[in-house]
C-alpha positions in Angstrom: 5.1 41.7 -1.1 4.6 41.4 3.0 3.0 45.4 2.7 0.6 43.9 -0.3 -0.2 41.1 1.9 -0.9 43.0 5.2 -3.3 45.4 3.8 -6.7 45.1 4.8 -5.5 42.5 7.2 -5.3 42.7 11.4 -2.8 39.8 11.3 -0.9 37.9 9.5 1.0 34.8 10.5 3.7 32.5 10.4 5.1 33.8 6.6 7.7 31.3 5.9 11.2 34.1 4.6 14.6 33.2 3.1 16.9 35.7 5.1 20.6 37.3 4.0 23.1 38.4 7.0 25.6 41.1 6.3 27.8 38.2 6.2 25.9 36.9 3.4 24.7 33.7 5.3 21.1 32.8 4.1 18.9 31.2 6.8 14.7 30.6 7.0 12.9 32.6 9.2 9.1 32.9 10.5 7.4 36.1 10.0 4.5 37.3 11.9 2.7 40.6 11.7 0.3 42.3 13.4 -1.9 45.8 12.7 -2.0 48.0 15.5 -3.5 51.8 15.5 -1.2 55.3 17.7 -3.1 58.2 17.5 -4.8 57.4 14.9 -2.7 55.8 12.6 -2.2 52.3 11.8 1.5 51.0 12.7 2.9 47.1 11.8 4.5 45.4 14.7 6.3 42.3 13.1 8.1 38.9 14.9 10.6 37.5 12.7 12.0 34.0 14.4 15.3 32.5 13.1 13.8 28.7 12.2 16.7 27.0 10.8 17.2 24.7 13.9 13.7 23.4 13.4 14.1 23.0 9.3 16.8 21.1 10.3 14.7 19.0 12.9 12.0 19.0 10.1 14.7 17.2 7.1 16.0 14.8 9.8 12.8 13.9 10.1 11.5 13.5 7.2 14.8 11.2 6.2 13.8 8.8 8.8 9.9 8.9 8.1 11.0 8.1 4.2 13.6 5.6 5.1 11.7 3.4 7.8 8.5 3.9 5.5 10.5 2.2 2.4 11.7 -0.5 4.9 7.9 -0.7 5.5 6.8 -0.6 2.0 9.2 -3.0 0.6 9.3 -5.7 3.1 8.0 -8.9 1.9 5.5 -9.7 5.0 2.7 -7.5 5.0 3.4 -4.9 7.8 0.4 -2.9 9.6 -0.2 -0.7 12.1 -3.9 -0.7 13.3 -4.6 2.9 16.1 -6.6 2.6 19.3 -10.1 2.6 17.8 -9.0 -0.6 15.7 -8.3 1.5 12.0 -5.9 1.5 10.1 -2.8 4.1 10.2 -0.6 2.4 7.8 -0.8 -1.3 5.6 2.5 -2.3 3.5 1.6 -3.2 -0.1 2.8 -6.6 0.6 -1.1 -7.1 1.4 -2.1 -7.7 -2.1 0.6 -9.9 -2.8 -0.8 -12.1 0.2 -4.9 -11.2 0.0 -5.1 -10.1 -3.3 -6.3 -6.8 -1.7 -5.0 -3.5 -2.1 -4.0 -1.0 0.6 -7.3 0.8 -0.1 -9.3 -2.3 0.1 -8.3 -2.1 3.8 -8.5 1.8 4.3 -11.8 1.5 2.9 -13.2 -1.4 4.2 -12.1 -1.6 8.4 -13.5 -4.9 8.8 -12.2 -6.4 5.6 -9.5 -8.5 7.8 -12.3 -10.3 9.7 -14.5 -10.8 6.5 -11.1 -13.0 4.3 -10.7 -14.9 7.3 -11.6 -18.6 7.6 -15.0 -18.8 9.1 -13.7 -21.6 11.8 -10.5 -19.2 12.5 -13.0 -16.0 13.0 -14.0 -16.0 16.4 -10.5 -16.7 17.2 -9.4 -13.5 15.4 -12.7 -11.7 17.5 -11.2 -12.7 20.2 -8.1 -11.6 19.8 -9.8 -8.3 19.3 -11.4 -7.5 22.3 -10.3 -4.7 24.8 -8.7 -7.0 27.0 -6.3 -8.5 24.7 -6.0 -5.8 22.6 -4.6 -3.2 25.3 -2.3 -5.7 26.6 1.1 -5.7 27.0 1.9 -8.9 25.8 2.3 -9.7 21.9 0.0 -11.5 20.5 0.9 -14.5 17.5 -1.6 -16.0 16.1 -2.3 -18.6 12.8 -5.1 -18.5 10.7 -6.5 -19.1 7.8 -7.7 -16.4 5.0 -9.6 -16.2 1.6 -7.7 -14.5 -0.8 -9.5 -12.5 -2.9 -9.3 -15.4 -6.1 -11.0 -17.8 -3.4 -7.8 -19.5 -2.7 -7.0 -20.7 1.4 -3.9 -19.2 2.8 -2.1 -19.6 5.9 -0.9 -16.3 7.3 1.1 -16.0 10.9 -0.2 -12.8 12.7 1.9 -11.4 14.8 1.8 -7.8 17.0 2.5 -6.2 19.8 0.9 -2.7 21.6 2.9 0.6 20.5 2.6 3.2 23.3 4.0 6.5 22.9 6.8 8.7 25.2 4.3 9.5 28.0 3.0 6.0 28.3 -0.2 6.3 25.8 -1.9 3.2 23.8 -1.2 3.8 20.1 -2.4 0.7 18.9 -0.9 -2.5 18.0 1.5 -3.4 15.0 2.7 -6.1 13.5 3.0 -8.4 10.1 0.8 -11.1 8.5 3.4 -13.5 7.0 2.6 -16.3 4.2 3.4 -19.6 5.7 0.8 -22.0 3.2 4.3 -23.3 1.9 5.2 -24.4 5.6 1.9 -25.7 6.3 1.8 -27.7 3.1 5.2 -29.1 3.5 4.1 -30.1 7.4 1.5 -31.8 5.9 3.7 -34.0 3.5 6.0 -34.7 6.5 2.9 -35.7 8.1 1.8 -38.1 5.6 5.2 -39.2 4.9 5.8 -39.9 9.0 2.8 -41.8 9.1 3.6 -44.2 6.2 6.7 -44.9 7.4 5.6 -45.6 11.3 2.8 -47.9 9.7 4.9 -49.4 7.0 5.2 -53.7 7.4 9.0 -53.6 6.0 11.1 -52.3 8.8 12.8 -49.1 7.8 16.5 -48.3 8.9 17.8 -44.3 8.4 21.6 -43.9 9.5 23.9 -40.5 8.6 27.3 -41.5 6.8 29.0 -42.8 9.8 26.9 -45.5 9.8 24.7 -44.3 13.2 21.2 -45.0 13.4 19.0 -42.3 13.4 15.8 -43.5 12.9 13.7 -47.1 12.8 10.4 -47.4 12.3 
């Protein structure tokens, strides 16, 4: 097969093998060939490199990528990582569960965050998004509001921080978008309840089972 695959070629590089010792132990190996030409005929000088250290490297790796990715992928809040030039690297599905948009909606459409968001919440997000913010070290948490893609008005929590990598180099910013409408609407019914009570004419007397007072209005 390698003598087939040589012939009419100068070179031929990094040919992945499955190797047998005289001990029987199989291990991978890299293959590289090269053509050269002694008194006129043509002679194959060939590298093989025992790989199994980096196969190993390569599986470990792999493992991690696939467990932290499903840790990603199946985490309720909507997870993102967004690269220097502001794109997207990687979106959790969770995003259609909270805009009603799919992951490709985003790849797609860069600037599809900005366009779902609240109109009065906007420049705040544009802000947010400028160089000198967006390449601090600080995290950044905001709340806004956003459109979801059947017109109804959510209340998300963003929240990220800047990813660097081992020699110090800006890879972005990630975070999560969480749902907190429920919060905001239970808040506002808190709100509404507080102020009937504070403006009620009957006085109102809460105490816990001991008898203490803990509030009168």
């Amino acid at each position: 097969m390698i003598v087939d695959l040589i012939k009419g070629k100068e070179v031929l590089s990094n040919l992945e093998l499955n190797l047998v010792t005289k001990e029987g132990h199989h291990y991978p190996a890299l293959l590289s060939c090269s053509k050269i030409y002694l008194k006129g005929q043509s002679h194959v000088v060939a590298i093989i490199r025992n790989i199994e250290n980096i196969k190993k490297y390569q599986e470990s790796l792999l493992a991690s990528e696939t467990k932290f990715r499903l840790l990603a992928d199946y985490n309720y809040n909507w997870e993102f990582w967004l690269g220097p030039d502001k794109d997207y690297i990687y979106i959790s599905p969770s995003c259609e569960r909270i805009s009603g948009f799919a992951v490709t909606d985003f790849m797609r459409t860069p600037d599809l965050m900005l366009d779902i968001i609240h109109p009065l919440y906007r420049d705040k997000y544009r802000e947010h998004l400028k160089d000198k913010n967006w390449k601090s070290n600080r995290t950044e948490s905001l709340e806004l509001i956003i459109i979801d893609r059947h017109g109804n008005e959510k209340w998300i929590s963003h929240n990220c921080n800047p990813v660097y990598d081992h020699s110090g180099n800006f890879l972005g910013r990630r975070g999560s978008n969480r749902d907190i409408t429920q919060n905001k609407t239970s808040e506002k019914e808190l709100l509404k309840l507080s102020t009937a009570l504070k403006q009620s004419r009957s006085a109102i007397v809460i105490v816990d089972t001991k008898g203490v007072i803990e509030y009168i209005n």
